[in-house]
PDB file with one MODEL, atoms N, CA, C and O in Angstrom:
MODEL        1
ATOM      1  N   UNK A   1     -29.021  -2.581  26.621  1.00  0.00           N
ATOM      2  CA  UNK A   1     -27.933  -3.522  26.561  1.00  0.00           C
ATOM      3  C   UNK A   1     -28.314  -4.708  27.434  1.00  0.00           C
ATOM      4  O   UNK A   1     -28.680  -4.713  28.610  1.00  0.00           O
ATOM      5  N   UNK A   2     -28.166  -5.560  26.709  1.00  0.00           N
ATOM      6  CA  UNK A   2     -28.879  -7.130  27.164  1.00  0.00           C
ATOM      7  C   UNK A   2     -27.312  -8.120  27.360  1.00  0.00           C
ATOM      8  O   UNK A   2     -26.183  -7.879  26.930  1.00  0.00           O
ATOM      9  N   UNK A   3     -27.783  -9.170  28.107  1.00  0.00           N
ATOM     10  CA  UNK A   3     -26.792 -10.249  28.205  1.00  0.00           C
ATOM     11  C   UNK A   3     -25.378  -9.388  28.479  1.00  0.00           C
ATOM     12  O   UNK A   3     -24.550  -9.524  27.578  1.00  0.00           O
ATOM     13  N   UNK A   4     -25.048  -8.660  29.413  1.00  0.00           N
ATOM     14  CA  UNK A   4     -24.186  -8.175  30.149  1.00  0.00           C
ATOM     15  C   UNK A   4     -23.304  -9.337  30.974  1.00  0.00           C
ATOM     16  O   UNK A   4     -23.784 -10.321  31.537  1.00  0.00           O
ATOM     17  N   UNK A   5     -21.999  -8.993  30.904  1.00  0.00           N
ATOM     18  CA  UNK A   5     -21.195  -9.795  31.901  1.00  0.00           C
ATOM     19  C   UNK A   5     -20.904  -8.919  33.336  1.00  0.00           C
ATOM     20  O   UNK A   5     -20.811  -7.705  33.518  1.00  0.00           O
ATOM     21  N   UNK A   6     -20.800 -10.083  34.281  1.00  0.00           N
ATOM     22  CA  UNK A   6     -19.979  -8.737  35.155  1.00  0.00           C
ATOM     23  C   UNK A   6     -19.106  -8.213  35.058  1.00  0.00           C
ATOM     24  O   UNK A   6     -18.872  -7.481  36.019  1.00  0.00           O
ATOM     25  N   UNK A   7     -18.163  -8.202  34.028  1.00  0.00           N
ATOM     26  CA  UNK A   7     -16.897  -7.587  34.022  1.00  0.00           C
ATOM     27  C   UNK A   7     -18.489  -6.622  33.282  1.00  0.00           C
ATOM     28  O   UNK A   7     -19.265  -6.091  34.076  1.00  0.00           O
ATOM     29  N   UNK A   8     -18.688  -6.559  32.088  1.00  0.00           N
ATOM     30  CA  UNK A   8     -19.295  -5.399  31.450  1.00  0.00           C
ATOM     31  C   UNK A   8     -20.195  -4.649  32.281  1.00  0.00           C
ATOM     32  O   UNK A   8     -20.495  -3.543  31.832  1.00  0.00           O
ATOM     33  N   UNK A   9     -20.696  -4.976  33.378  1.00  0.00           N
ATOM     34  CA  UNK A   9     -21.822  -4.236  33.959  1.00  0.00           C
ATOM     35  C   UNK A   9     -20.792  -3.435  35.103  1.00  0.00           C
ATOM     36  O   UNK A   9     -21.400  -2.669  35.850  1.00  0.00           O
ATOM     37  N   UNK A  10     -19.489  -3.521  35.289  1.00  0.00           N
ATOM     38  CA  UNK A  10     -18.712  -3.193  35.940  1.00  0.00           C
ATOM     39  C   UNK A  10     -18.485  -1.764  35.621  1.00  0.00           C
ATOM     40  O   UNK A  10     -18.788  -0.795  36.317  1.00  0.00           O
ATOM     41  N   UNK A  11     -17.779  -1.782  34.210  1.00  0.00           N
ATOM     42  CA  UNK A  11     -17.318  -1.202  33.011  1.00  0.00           C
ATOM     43  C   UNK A  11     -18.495  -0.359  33.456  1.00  0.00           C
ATOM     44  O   UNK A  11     -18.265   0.476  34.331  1.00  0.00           O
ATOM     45  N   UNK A  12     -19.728  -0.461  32.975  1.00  0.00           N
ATOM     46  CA  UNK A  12     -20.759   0.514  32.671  1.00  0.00           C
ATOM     47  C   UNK A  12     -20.960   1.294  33.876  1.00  0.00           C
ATOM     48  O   UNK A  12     -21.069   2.520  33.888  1.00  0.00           O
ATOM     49  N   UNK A  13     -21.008   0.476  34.966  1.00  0.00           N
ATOM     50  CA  UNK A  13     -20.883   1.547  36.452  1.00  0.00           C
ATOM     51  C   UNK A  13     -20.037   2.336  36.796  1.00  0.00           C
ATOM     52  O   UNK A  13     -20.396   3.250  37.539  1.00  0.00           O
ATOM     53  N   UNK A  14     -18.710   2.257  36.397  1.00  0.00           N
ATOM     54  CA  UNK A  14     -17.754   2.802  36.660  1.00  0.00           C
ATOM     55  C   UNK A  14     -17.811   4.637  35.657  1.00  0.00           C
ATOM     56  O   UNK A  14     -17.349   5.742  35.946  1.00  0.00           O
ATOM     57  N   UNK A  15     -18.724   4.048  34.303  1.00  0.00           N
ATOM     58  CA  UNK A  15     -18.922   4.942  33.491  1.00  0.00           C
ATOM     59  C   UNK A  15     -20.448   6.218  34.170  1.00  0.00           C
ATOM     60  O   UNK A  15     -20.661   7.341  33.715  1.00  0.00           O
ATOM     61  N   UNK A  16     -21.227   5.540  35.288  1.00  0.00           N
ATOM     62  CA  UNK A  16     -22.156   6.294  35.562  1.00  0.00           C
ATOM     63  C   UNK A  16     -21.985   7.338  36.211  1.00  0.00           C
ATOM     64  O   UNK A  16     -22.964   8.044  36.447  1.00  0.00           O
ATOM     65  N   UNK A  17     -20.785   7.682  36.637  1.00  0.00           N
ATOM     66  CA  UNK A  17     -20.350   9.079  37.732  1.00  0.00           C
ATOM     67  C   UNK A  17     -20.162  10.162  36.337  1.00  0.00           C
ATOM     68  O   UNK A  17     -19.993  11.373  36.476  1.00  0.00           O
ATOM     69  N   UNK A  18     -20.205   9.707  35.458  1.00  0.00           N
ATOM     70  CA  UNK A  18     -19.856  10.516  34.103  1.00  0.00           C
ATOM     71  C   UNK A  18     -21.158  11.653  33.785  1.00  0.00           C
ATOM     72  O   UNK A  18     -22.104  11.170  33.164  1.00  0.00           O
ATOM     73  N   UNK A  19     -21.239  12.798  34.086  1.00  0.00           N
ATOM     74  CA  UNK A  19     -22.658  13.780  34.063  1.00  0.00           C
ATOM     75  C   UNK A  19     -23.073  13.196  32.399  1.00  0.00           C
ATOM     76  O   UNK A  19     -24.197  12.757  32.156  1.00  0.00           O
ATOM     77  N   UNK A  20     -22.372  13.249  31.727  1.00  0.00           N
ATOM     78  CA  UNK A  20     -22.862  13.161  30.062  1.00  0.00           C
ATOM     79  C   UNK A  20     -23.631  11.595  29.497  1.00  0.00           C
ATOM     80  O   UNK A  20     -24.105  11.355  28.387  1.00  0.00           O
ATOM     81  N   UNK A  21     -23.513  10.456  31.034  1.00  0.00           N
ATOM     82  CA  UNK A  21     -24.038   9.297  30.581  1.00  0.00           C
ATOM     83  C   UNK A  21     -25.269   9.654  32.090  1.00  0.00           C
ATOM     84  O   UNK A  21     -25.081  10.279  33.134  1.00  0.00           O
ATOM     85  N   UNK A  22     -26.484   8.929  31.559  1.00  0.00           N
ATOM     86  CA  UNK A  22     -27.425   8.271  32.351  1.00  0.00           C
ATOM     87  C   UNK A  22     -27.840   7.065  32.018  1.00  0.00           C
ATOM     88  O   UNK A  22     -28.199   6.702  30.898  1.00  0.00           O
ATOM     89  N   UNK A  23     -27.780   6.289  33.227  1.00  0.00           N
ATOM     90  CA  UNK A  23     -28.173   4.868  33.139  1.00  0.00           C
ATOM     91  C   UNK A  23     -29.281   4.886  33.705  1.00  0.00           C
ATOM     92  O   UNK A  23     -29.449   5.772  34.543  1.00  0.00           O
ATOM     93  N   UNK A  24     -30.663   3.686  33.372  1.00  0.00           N
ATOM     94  CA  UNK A  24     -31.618   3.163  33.285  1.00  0.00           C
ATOM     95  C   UNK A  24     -31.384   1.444  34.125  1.00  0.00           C
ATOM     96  O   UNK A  24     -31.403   0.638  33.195  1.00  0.00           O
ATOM     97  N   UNK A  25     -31.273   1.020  34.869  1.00  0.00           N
ATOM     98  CA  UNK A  25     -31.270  -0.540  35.049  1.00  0.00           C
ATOM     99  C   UNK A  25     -32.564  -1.399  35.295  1.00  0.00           C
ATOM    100  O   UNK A  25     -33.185  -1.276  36.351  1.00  0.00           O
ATOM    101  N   UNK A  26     -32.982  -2.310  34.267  1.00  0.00           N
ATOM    102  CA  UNK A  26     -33.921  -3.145  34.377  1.00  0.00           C
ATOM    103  C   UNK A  26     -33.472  -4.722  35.357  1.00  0.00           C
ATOM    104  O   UNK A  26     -32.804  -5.654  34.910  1.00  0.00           O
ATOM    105  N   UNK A  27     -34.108  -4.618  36.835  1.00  0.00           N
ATOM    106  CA  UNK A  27     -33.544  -6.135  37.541  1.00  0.00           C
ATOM    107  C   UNK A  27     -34.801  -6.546  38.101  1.00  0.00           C
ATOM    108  O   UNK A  27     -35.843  -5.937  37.858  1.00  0.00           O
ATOM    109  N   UNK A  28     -34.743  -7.524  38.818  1.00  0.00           N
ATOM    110  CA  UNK A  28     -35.581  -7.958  39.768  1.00  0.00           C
ATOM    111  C   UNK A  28     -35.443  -7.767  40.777  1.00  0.00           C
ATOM    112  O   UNK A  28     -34.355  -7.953  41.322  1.00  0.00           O
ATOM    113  N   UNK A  29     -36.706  -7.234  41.523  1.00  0.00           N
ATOM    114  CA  UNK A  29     -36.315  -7.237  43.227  1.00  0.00           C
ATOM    115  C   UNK A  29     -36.407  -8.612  44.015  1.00  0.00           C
ATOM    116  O   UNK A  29     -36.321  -8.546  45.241  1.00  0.00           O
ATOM    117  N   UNK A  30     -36.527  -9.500  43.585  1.00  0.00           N
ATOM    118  CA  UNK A  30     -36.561 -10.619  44.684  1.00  0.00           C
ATOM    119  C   UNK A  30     -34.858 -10.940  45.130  1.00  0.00           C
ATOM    120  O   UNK A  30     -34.460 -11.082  46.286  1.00  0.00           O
ATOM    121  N   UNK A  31     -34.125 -10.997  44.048  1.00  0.00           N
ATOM    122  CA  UNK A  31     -32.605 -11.088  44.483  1.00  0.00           C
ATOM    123  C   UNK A  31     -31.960 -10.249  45.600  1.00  0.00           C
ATOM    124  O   UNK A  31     -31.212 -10.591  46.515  1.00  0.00           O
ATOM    125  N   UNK A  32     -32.558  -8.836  45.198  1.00  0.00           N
ATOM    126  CA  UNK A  32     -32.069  -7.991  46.350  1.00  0.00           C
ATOM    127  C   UNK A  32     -32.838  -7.779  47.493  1.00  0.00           C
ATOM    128  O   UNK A  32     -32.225  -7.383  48.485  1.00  0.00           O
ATOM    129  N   UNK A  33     -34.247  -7.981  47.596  1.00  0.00           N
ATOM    130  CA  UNK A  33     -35.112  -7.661  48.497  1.00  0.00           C
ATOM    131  C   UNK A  33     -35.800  -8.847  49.189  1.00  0.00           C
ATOM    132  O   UNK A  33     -36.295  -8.947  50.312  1.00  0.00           O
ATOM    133  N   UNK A  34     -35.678  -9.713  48.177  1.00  0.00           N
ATOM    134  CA  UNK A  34     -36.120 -11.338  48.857  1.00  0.00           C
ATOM    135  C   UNK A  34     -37.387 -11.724  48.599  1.00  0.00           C
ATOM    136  O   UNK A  34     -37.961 -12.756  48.946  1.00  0.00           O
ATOM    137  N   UNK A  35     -37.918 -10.474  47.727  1.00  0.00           N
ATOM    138  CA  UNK A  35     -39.653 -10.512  46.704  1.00  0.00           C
ATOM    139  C   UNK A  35     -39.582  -9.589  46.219  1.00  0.00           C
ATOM    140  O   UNK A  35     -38.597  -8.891  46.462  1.00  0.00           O
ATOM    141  N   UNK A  36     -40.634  -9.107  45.255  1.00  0.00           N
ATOM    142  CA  UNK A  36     -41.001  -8.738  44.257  1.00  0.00           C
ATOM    143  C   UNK A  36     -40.779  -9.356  43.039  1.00  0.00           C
ATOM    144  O   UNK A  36     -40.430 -10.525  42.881  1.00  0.00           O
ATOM    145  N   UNK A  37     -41.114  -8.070  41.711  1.00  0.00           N
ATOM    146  CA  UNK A  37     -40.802  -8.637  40.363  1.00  0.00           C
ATOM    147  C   UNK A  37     -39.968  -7.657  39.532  1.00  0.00           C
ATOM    148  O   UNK A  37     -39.173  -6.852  40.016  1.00  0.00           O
ATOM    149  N   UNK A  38     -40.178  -7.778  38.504  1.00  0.00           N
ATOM    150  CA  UNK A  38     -39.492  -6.950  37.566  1.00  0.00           C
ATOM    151  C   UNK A  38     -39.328  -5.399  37.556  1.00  0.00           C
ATOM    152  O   UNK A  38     -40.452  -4.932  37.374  1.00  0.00           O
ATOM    153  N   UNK A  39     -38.400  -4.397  37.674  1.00  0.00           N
ATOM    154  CA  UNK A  39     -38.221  -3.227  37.655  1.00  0.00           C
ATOM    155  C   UNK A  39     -37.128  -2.388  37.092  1.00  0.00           C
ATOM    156  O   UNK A  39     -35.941  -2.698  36.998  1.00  0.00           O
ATOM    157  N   UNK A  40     -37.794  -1.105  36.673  1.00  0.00           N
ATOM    158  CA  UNK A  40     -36.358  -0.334  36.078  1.00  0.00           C
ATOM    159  C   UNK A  40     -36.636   0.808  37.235  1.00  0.00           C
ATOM    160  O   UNK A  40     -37.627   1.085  37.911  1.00  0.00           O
ATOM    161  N   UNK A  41     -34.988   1.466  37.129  1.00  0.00           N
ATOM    162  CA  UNK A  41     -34.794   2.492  38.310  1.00  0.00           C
ATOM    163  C   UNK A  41     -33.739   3.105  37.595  1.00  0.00           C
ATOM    164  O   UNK A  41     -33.339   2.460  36.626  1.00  0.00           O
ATOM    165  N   UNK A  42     -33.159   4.239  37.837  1.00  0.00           N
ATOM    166  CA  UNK A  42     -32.132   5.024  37.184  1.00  0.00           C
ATOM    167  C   UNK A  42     -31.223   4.659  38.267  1.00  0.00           C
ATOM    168  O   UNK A  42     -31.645   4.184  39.322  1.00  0.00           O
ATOM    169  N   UNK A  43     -29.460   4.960  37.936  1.00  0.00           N
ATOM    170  CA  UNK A  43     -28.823   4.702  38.577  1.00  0.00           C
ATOM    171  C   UNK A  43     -28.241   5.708  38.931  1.00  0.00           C
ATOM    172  O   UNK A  43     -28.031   6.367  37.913  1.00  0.00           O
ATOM    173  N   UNK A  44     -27.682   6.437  40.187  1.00  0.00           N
ATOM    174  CA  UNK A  44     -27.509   7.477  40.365  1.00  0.00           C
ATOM    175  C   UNK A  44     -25.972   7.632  40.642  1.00  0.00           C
ATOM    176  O   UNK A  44     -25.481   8.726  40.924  1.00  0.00           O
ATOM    177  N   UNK A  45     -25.166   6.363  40.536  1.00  0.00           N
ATOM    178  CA  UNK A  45     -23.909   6.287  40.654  1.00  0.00           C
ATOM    179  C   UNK A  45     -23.129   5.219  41.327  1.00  0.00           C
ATOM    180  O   UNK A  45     -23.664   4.529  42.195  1.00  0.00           O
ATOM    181  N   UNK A  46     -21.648   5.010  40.905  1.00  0.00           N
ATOM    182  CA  UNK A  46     -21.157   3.907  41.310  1.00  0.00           C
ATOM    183  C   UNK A  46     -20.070   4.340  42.565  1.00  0.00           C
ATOM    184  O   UNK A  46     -19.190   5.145  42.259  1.00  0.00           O
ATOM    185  N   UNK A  47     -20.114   3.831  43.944  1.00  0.00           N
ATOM    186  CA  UNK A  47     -18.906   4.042  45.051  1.00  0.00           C
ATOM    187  C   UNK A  47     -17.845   3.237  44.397  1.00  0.00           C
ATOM    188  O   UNK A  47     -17.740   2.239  45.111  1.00  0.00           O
ATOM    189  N   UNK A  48     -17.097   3.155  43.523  1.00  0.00           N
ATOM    190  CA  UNK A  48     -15.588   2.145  43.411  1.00  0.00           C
ATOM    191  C   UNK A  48     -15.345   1.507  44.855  1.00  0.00           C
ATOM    192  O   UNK A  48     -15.518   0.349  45.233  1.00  0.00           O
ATOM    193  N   UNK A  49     -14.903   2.597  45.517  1.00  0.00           N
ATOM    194  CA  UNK A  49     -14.217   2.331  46.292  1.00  0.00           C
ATOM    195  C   UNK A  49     -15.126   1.088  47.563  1.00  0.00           C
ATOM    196  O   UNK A  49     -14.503   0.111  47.978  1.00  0.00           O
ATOM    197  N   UNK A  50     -16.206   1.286  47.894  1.00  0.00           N
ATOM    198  CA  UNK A  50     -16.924   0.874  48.353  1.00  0.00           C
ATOM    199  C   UNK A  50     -17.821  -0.301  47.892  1.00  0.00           C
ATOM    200  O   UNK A  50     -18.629  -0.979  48.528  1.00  0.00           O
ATOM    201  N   UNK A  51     -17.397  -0.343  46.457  1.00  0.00           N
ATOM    202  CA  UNK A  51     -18.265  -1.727  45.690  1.00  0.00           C
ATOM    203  C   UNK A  51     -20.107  -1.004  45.505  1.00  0.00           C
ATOM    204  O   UNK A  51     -21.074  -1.748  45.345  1.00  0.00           O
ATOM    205  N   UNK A  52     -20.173  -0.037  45.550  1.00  0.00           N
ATOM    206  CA  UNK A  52     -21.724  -0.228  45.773  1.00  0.00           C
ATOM    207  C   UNK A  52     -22.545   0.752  44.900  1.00  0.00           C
ATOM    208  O   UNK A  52     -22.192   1.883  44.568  1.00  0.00           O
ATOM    209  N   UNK A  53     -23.447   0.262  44.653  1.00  0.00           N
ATOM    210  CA  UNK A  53     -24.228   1.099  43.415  1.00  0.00           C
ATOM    211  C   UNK A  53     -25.371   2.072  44.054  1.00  0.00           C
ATOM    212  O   UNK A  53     -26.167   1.814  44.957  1.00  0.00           O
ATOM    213  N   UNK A  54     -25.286   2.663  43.683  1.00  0.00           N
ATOM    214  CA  UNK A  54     -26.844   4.290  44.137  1.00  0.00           C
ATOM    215  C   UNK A  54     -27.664   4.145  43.126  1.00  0.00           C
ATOM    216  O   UNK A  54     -27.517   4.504  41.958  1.00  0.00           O
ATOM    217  N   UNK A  55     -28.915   3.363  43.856  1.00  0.00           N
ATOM    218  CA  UNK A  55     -30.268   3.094  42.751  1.00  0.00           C
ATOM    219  C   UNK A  55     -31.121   4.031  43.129  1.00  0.00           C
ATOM    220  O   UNK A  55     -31.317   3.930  44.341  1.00  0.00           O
ATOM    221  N   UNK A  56     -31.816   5.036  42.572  1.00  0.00           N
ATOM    222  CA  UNK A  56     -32.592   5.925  42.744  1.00  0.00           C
ATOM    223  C   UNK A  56     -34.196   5.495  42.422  1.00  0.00           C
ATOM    224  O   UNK A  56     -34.953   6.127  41.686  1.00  0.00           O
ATOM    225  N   UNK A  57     -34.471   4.439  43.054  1.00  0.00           N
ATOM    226  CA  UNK A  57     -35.731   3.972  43.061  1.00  0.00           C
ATOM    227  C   UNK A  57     -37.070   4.703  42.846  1.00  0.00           C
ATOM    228  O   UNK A  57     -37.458   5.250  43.879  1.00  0.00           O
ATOM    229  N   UNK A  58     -37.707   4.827  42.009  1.00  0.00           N
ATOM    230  CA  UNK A  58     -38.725   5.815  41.800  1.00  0.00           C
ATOM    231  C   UNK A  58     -39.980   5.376  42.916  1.00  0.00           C
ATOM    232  O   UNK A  58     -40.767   6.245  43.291  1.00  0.00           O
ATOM    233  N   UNK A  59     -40.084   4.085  43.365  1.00  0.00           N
ATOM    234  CA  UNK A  59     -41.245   3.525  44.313  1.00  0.00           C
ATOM    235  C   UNK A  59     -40.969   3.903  45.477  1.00  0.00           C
ATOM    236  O   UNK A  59     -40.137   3.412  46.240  1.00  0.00           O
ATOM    237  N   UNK A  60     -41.809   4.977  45.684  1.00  0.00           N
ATOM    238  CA  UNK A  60     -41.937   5.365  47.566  1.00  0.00           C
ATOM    239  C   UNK A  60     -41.578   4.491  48.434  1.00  0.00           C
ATOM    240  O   UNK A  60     -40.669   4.713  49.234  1.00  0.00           O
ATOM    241  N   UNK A  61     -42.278   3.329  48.389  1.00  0.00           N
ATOM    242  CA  UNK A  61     -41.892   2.473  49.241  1.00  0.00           C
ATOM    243  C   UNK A  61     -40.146   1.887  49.324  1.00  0.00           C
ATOM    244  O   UNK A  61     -39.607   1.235  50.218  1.00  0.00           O
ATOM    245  N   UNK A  62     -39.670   2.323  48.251  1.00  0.00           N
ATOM    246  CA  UNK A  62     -38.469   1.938  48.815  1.00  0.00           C
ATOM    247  C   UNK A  62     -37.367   3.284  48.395  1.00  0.00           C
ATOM    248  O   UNK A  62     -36.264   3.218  48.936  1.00  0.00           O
ATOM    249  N   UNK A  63     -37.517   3.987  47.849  1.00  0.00           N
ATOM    250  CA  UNK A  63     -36.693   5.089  47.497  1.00  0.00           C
ATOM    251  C   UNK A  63     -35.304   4.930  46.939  1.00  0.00           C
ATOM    252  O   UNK A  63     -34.988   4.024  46.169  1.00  0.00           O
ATOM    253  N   UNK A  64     -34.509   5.857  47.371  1.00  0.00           N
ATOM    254  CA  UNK A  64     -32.868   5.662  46.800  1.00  0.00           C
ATOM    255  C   UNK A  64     -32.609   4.686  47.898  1.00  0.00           C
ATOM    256  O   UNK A  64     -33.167   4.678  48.995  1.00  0.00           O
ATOM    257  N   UNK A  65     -31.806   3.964  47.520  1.00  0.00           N
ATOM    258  CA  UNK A  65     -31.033   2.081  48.271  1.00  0.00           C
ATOM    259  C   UNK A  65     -29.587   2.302  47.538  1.00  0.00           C
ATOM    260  O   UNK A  65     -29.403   2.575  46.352  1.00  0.00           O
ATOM    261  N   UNK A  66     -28.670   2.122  48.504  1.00  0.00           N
ATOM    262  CA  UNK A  66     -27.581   1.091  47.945  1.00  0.00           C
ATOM    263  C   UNK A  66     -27.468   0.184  47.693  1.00  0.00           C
ATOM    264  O   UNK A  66     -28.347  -0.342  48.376  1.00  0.00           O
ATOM    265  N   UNK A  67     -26.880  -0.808  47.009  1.00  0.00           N
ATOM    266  CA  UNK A  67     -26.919  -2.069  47.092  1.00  0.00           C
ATOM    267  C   UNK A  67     -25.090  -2.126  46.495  1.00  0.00           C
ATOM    268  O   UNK A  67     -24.491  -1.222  45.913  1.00  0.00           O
ATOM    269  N   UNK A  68     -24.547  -3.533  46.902  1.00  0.00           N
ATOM    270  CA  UNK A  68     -23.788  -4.202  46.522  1.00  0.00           C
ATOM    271  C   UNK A  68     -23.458  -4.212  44.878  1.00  0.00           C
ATOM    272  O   UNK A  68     -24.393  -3.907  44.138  1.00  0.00           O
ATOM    273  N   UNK A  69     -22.008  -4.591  44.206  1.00  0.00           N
ATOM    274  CA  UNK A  69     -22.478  -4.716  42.864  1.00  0.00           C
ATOM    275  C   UNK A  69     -22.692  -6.071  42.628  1.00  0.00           C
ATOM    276  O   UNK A  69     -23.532  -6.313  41.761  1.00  0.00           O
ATOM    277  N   UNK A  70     -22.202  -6.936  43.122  1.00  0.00           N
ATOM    278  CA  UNK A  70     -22.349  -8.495  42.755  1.00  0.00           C
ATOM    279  C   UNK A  70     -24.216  -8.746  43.221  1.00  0.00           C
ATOM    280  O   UNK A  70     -24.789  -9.746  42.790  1.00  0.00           O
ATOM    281  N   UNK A  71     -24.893  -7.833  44.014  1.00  0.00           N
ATOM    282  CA  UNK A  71     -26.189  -8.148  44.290  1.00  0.00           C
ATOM    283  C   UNK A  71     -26.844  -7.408  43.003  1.00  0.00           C
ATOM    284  O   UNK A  71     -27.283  -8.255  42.225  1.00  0.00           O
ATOM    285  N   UNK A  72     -26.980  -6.487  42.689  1.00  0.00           N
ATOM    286  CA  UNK A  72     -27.146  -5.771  41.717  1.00  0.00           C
ATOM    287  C   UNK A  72     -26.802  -6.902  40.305  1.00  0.00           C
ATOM    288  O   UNK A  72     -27.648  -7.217  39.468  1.00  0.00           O
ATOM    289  N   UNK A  73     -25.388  -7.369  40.323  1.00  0.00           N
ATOM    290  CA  UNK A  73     -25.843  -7.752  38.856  1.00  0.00           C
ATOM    291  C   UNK A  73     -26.718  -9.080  38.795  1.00  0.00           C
ATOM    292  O   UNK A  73     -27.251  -9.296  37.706  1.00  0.00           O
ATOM    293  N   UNK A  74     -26.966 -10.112  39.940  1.00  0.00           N
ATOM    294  CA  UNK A  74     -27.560 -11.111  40.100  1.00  0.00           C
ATOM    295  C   UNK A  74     -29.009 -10.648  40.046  1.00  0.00           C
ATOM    296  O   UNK A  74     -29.830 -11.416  39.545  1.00  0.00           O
ATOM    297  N   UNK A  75     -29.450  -9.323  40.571  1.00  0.00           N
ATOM    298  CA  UNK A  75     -30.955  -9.632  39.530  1.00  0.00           C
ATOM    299  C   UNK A  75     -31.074  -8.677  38.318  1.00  0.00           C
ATOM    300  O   UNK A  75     -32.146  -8.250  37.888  1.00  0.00           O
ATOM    301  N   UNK A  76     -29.590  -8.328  37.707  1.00  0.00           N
ATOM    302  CA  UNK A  76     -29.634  -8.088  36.684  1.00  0.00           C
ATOM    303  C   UNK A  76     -29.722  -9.537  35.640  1.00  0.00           C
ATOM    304  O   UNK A  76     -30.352  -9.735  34.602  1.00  0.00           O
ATOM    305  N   UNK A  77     -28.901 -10.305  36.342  1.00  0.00           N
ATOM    306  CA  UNK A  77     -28.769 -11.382  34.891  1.00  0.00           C
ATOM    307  C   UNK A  77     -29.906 -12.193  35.429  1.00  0.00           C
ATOM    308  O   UNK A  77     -29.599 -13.157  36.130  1.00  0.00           O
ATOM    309  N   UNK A  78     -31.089 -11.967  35.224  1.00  0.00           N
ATOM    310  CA  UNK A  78     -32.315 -12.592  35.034  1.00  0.00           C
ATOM    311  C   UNK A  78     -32.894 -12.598  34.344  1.00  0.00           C
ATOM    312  O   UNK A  78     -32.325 -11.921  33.488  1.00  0.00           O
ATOM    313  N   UNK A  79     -34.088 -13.013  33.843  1.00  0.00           N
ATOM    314  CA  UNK A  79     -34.964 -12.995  32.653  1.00  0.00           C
ATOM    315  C   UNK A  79     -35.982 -11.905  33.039  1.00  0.00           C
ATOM    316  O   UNK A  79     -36.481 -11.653  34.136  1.00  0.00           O
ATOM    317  N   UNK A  80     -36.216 -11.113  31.379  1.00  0.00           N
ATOM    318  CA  UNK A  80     -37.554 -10.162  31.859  1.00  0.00           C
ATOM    319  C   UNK A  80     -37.847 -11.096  30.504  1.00  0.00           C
ATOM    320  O   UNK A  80     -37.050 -11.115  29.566  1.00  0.00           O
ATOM    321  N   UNK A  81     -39.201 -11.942  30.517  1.00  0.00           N
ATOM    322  CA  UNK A  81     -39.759 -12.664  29.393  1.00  0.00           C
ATOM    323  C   UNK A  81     -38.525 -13.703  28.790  1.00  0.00           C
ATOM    324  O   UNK A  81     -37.837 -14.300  29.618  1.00  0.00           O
ATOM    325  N   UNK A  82     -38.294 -13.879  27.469  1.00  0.00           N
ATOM    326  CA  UNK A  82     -37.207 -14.873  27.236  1.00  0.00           C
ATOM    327  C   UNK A  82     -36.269 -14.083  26.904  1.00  0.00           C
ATOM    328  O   UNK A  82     -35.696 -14.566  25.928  1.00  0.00           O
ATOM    329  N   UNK A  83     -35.733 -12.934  27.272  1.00  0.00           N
ATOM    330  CA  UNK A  83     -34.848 -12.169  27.610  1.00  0.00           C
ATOM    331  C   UNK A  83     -34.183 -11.810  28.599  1.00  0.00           C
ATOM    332  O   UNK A  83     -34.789 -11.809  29.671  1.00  0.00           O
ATOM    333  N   UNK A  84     -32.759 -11.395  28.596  1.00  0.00           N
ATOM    334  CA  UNK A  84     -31.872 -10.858  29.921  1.00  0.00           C
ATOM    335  C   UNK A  84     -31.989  -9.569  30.455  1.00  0.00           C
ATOM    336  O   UNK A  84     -31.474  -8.690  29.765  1.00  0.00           O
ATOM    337  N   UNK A  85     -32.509  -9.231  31.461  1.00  0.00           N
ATOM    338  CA  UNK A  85     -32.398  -7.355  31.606  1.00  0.00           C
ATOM    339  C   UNK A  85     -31.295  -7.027  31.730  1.00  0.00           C
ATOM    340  O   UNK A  85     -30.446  -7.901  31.900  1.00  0.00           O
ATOM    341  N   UNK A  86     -30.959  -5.777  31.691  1.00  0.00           N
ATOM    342  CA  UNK A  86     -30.116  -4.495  31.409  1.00  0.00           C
ATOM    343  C   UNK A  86     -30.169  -3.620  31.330  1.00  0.00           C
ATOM    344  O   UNK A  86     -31.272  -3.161  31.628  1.00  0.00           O
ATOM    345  N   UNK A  87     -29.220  -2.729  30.934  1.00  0.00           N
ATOM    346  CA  UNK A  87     -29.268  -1.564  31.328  1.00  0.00           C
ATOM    347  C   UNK A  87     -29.629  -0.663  29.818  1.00  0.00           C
ATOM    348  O   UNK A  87     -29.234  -1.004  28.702  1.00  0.00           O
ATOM    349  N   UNK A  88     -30.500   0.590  30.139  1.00  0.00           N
ATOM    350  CA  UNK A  88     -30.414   1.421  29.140  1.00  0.00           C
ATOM    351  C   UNK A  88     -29.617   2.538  29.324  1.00  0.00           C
ATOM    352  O   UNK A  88     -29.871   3.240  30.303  1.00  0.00           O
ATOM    353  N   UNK A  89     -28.432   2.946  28.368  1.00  0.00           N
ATOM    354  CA  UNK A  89     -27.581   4.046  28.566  1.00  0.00           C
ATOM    355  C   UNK A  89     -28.600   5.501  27.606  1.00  0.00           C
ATOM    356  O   UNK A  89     -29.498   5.515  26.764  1.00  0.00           O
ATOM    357  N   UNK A  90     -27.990   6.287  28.173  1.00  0.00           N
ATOM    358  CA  UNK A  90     -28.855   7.746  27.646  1.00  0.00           C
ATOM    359  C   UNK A  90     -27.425   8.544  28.118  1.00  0.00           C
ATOM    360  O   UNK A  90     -26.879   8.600  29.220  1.00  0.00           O
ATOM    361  N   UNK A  91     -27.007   9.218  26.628  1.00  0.00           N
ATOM    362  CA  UNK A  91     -25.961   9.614  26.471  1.00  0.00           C
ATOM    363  C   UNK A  91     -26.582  11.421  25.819  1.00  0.00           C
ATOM    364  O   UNK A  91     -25.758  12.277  25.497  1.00  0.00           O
TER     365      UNK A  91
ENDMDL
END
């Protein structure tokens, strides 16, 4: 799922505490980390209450991270090539 809004990428987090959905998120790390490039990571769940997303980072070097959701969707709505990343759902 490409060209996501934040209301929709909201929607979809709120849906990841759900055992029967797994999410996939394709972003950039420079938004959240201040460098790198392009990456996917599974998402391991959304805090509501707390605003904050559980990225289960597969790269040692950085492992499972929280992050913010408004940081999260800013290097979601970036370009991977002349495309928007997003998320892959696995239902």
């Amino acid at each position: 799922m490409r060209d996501l809004s934040e209301d929709q990428l909201l929607e979809h987090l709120r849906r990841s505490n759900d055992p029967g959905r797994r999410y996939i998120v394709n972003f950039d790390r420079a938004p959240i980390f201040g460098a790198g490039v392009g990456h996917h990571s599974p998402i391991g769940g959304y805090l509501e209450a707390e605003d904050l997303v559980f990225v289960l980072d597969v790269n040692s070097d950085y492992q499972p991270w929280l992050v913010e959701r408004k940081r999260l969707f800013a290097a979601v709505n970036t370009f991977d090539g002349d495309k928007k990343r997003g998320l892959l759902l696995i239902e």
